[in-house]
C-alpha positions as CSV (number, residue, x, y, z in Angstrom):
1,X,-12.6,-34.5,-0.7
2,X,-9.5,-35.6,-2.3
3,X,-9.4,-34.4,-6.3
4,X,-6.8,-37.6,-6.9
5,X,-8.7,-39.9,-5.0
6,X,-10.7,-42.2,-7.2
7,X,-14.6,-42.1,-7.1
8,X,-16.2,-45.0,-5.1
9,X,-19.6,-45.3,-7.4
10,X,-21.6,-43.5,-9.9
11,X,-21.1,-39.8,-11.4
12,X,-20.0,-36.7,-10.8
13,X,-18.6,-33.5,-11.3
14,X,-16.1,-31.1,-9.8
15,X,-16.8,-27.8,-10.7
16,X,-13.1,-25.5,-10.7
17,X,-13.2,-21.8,-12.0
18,X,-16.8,-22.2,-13.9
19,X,-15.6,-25.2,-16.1
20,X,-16.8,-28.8,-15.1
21,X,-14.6,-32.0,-15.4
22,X,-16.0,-34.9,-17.4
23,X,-18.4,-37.1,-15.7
24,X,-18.5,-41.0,-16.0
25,X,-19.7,-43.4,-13.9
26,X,-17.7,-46.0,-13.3
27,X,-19.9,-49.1,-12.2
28,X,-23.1,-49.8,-11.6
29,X,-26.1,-52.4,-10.9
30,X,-29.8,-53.2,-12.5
31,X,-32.0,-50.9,-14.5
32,X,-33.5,-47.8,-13.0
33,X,-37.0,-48.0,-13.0
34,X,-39.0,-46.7,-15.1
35,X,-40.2,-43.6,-15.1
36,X,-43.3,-42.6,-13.0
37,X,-43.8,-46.4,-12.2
38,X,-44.9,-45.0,-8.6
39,X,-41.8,-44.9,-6.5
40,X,-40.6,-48.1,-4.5
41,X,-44.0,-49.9,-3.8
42,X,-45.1,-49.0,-7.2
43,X,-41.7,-50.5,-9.2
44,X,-42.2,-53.8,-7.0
45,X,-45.7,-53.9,-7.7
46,X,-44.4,-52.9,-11.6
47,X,-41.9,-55.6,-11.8
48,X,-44.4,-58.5,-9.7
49,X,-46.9,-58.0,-12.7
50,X,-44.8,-57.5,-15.5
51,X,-43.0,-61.3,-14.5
52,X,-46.5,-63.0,-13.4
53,X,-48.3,-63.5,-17.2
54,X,-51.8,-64.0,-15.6
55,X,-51.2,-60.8,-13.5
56,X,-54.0,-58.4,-14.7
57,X,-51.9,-55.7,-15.8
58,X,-49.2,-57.9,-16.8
59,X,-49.9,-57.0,-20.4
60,X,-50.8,-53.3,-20.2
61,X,-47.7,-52.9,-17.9
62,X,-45.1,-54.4,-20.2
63,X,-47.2,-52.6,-23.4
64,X,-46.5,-49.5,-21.0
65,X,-43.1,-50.0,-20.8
66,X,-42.0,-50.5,-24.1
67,X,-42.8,-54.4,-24.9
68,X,-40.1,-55.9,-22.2
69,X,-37.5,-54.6,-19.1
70,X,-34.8,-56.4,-17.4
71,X,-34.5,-55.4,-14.2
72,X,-31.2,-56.7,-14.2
73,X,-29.8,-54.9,-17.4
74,X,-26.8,-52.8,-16.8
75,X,-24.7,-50.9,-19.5
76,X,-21.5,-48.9,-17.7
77,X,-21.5,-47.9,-22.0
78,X,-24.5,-46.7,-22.2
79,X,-24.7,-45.2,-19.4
80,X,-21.5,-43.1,-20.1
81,X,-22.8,-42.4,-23.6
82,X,-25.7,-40.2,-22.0
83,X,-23.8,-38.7,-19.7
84,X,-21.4,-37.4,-22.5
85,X,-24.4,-36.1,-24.1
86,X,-25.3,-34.0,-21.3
87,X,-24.7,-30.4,-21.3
């Protein structure tokens, strides 16, 4: 791997001498699911009944989840801002 070679997608770090560069991602797509929401059968099973309102567990799924989620909600800020926080 090239050190001066940019990164093609999300985050990392490079690890030198026991210090570790700065991680950032630098682009992204859609919200991660949420968590435990039952892997990829359960977050399209999640996301069916949380955008069908006479889905059975439309309510108690969205309750679940904090009241809404947009799938399609990305933040490259906000993302960055909790990786900074990392230790």
């Amino acid at each position: 791997m090239r050190l001066d070679a940019p990164p093609k997608r999300g985050a990392y770090s490079l690890s030198a001498r026991g210090r570790t560069a700065p991680v950032a991602c630098v682009g992204g797509e859609r919200a991660c699911p949420p968590e435990d929401c039952g892997g990829p059968s359960g977050y399209a099973d999640f996301l069916e009944a949380i955008t069908t309102p006479d889905h059975p567990q439309h309510d108690e799924l969205l309750e679940w989840v904090g009241g809404a989620f947009d799938p399609e909600a990305f933040s490259l800020s906000d993302v960055n801002r909790e990786l900074s926080s990392m230790k």
